[in-house]
Biopython code that builds the backbone (N, CA, C, O; Angstrom):
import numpy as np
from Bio.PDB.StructureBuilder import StructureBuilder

atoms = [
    (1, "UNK", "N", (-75.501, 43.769, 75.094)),
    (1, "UNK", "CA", (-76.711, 43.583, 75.861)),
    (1, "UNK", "C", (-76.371, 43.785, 77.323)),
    (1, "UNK", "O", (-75.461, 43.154, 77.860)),
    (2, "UNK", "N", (-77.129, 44.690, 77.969)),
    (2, "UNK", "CA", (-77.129, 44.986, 79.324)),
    (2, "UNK", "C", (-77.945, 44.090, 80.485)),
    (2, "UNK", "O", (-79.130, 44.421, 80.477)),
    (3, "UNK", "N", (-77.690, 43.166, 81.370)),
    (3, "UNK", "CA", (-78.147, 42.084, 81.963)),
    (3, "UNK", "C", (-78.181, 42.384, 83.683)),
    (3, "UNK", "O", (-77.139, 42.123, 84.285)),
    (4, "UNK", "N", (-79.057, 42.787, 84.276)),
    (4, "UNK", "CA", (-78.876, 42.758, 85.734)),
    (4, "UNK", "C", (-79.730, 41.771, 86.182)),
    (4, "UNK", "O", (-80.927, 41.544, 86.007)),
    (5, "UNK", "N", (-78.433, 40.990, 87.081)),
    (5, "UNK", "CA", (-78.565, 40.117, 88.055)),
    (5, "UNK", "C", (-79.267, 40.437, 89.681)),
    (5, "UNK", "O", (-78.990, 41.452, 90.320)),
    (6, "UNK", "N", (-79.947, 39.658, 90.034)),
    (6, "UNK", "CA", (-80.374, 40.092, 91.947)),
    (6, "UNK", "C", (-79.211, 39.561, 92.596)),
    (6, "UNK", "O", (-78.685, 40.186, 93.516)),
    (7, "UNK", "N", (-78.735, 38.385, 92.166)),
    (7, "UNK", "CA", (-77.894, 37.375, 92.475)),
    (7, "UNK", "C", (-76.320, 38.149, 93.409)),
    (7, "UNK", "O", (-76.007, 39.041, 92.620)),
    (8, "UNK", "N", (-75.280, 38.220, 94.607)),
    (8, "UNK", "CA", (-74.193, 38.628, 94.611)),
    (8, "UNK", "C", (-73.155, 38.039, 93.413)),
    (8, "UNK", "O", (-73.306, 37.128, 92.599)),
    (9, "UNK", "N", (-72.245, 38.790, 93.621)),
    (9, "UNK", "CA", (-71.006, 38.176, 92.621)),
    (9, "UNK", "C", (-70.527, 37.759, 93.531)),
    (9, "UNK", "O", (-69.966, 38.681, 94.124)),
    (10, "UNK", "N", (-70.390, 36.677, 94.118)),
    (10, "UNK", "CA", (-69.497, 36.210, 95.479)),
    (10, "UNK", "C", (-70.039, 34.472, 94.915)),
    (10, "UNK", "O", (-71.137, 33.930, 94.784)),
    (11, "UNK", "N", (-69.037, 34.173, 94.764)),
    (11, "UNK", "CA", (-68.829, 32.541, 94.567)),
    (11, "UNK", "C", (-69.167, 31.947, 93.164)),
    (11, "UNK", "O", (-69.229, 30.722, 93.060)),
    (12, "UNK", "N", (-69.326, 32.518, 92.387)),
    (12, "UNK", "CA", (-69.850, 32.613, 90.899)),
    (12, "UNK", "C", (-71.202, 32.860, 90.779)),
    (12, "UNK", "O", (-71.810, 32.919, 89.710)),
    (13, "UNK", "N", (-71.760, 33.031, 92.093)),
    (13, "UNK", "CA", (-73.805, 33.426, 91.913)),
    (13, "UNK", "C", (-74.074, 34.029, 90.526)),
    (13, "UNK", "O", (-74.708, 33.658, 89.538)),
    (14, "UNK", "N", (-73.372, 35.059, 90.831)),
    (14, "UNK", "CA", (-74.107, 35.562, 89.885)),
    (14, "UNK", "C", (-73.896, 35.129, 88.297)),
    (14, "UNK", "O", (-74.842, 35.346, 87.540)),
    (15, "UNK", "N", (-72.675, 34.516, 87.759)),
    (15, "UNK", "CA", (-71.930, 34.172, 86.971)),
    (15, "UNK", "C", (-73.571, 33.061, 86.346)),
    (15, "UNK", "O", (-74.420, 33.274, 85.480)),
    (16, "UNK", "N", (-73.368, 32.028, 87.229)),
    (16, "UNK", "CA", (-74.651, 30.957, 87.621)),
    (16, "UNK", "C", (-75.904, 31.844, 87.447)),
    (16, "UNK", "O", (-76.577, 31.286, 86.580)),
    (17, "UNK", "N", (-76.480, 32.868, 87.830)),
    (17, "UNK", "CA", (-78.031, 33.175, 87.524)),
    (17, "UNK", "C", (-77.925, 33.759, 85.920)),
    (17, "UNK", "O", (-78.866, 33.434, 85.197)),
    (18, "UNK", "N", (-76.941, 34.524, 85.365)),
    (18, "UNK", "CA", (-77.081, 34.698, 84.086)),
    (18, "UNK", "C", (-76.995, 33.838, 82.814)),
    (18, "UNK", "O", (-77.399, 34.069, 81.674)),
    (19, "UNK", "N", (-76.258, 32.628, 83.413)),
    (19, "UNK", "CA", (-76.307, 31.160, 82.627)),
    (19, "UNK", "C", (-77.881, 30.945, 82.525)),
    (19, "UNK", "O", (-78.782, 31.046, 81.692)),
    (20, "UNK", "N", (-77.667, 30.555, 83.982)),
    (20, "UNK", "CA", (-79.945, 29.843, 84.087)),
    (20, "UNK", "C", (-80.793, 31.045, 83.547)),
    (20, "UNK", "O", (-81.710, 30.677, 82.812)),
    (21, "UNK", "N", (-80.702, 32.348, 83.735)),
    (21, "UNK", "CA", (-81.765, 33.189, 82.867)),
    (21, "UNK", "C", (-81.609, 33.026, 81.433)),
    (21, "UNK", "O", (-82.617, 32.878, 80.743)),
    (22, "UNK", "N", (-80.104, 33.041, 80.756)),
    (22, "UNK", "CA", (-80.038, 33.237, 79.543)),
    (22, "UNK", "C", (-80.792, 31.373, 78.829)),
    (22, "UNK", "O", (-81.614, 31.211, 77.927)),
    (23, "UNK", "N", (-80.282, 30.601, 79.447)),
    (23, "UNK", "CA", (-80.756, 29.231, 79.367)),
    (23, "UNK", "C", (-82.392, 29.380, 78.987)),
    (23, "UNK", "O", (-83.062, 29.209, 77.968)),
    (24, "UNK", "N", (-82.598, 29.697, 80.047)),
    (24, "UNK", "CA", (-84.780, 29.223, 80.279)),
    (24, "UNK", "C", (-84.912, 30.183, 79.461)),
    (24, "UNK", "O", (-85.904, 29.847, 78.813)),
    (25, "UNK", "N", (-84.365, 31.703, 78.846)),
    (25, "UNK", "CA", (-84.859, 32.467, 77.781)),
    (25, "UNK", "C", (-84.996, 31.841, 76.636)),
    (25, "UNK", "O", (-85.930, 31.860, 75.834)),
    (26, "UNK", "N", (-83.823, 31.190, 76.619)),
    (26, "UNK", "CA", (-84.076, 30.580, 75.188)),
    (26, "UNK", "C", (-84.224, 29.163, 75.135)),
    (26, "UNK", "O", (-83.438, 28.624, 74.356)),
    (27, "UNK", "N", (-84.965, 28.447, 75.710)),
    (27, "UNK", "CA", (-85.874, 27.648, 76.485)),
    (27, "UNK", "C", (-84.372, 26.274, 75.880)),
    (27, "UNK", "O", (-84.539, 25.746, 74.780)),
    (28, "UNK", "N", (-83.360, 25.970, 76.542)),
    (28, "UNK", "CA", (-82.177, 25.343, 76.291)),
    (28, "UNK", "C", (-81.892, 24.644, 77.394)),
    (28, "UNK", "O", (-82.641, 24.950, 78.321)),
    (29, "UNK", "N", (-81.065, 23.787, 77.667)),
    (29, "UNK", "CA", (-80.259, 23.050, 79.104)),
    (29, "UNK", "C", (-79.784, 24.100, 79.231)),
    (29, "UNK", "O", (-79.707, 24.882, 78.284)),
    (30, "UNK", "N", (-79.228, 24.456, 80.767)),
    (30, "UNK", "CA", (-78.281, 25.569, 80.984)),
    (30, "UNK", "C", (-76.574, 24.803, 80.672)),
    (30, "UNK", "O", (-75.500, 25.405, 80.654)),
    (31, "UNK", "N", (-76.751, 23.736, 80.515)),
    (31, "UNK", "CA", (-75.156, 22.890, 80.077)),
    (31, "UNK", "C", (-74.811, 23.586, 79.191)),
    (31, "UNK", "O", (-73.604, 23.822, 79.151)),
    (32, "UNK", "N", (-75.773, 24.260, 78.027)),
    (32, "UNK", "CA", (-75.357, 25.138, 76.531)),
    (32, "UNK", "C", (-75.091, 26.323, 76.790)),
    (32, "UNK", "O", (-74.733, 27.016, 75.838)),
    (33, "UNK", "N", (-75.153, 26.797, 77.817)),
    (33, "UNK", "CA", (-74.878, 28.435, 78.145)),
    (33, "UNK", "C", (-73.462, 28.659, 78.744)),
    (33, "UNK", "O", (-73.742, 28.847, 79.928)),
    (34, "UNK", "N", (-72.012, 28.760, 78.638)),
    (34, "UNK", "CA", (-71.287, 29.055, 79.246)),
    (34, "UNK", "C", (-70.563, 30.660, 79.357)),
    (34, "UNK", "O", (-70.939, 31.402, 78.449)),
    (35, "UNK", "N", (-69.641, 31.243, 80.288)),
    (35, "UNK", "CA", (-69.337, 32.487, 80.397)),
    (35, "UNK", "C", (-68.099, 31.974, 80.067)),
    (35, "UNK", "O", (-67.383, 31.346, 80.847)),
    (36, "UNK", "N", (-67.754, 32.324, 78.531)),
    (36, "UNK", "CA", (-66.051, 31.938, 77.911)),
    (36, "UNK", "C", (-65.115, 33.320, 78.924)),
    (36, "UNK", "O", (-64.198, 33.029, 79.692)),
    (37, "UNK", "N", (-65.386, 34.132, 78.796)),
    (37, "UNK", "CA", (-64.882, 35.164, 79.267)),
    (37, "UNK", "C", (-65.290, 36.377, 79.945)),
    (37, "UNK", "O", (-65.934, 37.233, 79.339)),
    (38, "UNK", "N", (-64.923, 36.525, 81.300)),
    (38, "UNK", "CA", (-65.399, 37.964, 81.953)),
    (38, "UNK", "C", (-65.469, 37.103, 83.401)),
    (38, "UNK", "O", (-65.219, 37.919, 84.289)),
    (39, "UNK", "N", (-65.680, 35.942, 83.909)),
    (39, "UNK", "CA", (-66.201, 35.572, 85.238)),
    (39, "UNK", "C", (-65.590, 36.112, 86.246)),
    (39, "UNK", "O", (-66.112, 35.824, 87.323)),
    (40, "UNK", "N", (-64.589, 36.854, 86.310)),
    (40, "UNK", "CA", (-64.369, 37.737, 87.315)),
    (40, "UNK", "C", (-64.612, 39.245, 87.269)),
    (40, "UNK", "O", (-64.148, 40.061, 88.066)),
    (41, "UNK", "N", (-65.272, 39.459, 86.398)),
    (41, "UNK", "CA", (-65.580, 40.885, 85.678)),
    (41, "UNK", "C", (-66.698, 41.003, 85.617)),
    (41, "UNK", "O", (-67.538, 40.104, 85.652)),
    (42, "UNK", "N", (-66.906, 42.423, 85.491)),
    (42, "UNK", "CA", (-68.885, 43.302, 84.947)),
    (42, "UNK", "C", (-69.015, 42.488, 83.570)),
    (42, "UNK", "O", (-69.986, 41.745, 83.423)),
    (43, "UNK", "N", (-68.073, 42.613, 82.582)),
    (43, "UNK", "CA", (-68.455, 42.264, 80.937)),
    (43, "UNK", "C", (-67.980, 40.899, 80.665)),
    (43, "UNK", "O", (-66.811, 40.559, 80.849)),
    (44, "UNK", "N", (-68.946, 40.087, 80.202)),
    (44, "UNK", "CA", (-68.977, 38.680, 80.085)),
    (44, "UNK", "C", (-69.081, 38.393, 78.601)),
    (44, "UNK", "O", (-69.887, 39.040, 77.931)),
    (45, "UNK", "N", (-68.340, 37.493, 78.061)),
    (45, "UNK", "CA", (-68.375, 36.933, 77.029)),
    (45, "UNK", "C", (-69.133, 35.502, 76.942)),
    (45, "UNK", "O", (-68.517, 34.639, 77.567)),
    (46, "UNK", "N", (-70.455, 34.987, 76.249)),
    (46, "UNK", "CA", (-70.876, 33.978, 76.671)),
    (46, "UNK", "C", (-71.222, 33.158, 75.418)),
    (46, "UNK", "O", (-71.719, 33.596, 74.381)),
    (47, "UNK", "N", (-70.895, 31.968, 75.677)),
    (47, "UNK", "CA", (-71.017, 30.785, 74.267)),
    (47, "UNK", "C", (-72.307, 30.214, 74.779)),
    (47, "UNK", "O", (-72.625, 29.731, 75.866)),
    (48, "UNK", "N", (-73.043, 30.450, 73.493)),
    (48, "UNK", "CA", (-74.274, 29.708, 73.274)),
    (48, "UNK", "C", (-74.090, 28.399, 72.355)),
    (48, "UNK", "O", (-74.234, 28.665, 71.161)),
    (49, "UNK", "N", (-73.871, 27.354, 72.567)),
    (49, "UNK", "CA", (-74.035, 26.533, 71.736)),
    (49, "UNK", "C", (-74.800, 25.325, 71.364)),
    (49, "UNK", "O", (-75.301, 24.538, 72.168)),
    (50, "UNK", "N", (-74.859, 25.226, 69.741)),
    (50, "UNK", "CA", (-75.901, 24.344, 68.830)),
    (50, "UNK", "C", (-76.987, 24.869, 68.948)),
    (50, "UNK", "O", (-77.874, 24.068, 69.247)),
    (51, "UNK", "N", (-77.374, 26.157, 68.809)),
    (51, "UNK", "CA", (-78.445, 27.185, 68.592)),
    (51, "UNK", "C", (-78.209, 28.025, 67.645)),
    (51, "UNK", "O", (-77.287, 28.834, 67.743)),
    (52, "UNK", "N", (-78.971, 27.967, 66.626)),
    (52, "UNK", "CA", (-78.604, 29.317, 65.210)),
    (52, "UNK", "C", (-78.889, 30.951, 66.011)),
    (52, "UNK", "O", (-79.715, 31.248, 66.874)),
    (53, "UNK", "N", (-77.943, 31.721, 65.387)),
    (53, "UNK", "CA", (-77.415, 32.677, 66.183)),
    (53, "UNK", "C", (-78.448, 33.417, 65.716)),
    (53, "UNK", "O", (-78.631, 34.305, 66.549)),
    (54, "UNK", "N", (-79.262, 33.527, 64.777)),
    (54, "UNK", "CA", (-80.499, 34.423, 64.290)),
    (54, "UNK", "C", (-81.472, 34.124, 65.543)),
    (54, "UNK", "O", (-82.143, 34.922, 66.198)),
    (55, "UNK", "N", (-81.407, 33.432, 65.607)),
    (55, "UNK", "CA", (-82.903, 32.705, 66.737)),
    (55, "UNK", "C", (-82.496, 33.172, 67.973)),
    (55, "UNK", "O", (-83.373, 33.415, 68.803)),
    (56, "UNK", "N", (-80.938, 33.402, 68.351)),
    (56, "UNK", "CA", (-80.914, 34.005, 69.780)),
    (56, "UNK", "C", (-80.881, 35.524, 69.484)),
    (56, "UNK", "O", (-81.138, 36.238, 70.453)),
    (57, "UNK", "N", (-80.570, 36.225, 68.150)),
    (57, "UNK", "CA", (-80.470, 37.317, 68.524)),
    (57, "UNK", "C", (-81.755, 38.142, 68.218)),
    (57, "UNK", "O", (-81.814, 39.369, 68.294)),
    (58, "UNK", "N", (-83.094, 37.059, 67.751)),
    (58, "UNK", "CA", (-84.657, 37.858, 67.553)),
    (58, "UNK", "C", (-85.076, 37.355, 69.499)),
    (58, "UNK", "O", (-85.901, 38.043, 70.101)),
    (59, "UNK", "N", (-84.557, 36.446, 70.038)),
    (59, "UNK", "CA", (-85.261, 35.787, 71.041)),
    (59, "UNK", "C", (-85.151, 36.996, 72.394)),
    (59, "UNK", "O", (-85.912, 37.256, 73.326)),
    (60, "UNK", "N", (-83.541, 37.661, 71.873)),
    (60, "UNK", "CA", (-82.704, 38.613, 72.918)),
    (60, "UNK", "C", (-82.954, 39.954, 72.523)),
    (60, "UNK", "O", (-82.650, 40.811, 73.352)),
    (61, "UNK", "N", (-83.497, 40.374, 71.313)),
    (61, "UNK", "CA", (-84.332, 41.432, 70.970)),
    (61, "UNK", "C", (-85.440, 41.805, 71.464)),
    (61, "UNK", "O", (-85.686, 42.967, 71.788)),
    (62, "UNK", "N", (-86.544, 40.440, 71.610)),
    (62, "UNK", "CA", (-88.140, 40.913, 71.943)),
    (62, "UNK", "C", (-87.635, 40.415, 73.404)),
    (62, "UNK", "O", (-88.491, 40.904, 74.141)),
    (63, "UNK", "N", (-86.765, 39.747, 74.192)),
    (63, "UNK", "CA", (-87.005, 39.361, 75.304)),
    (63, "UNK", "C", (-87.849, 38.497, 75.888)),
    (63, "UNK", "O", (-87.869, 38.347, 77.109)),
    (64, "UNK", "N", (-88.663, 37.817, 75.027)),
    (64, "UNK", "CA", (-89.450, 36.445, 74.777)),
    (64, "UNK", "C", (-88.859, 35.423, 74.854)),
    (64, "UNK", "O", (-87.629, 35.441, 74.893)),
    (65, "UNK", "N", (-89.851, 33.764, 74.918)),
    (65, "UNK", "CA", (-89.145, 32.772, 74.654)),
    (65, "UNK", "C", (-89.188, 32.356, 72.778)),
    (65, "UNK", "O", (-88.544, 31.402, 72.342)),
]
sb = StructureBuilder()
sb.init_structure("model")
sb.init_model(0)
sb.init_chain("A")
sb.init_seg("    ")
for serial, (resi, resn, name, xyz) in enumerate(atoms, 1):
    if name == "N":
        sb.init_residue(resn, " ", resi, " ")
    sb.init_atom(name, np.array(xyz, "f"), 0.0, 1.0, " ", f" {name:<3s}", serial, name[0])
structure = sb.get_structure()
């Protein structure tokens, strides 16, 4: 999935706005959204957790809540 941020990459901003977008998408605390891997990088690896993975991947399909 391809994700653009407005946010800079300078201090984790942007790291932080793709947590809170991916969060309020799938209407969650942003505490459940973390970036396991990539935070200094373009490609991010991110743990969603205690959410069934069907439900994020129809939610990240239509781009809906």
């Amino acid at each position: 999935m391809k994700l653009r941020v407005a946010a800079p990459p300078v201090d984790g901003k942007a790291n932080s706005e793709v947590c809170r977008y991916l969060a309020k998408l799938l209407g969650l605390p942003q505490s459940r959204v973390e970036i396991v891997r990539g935070a200094y990088g373009r490609d991010k690896v991110v743990l969603i957790r205690n959410v069934d993975p069907d439900d994020v991947r129809r939610t990240l399909a239509t781009g809906t809540e």
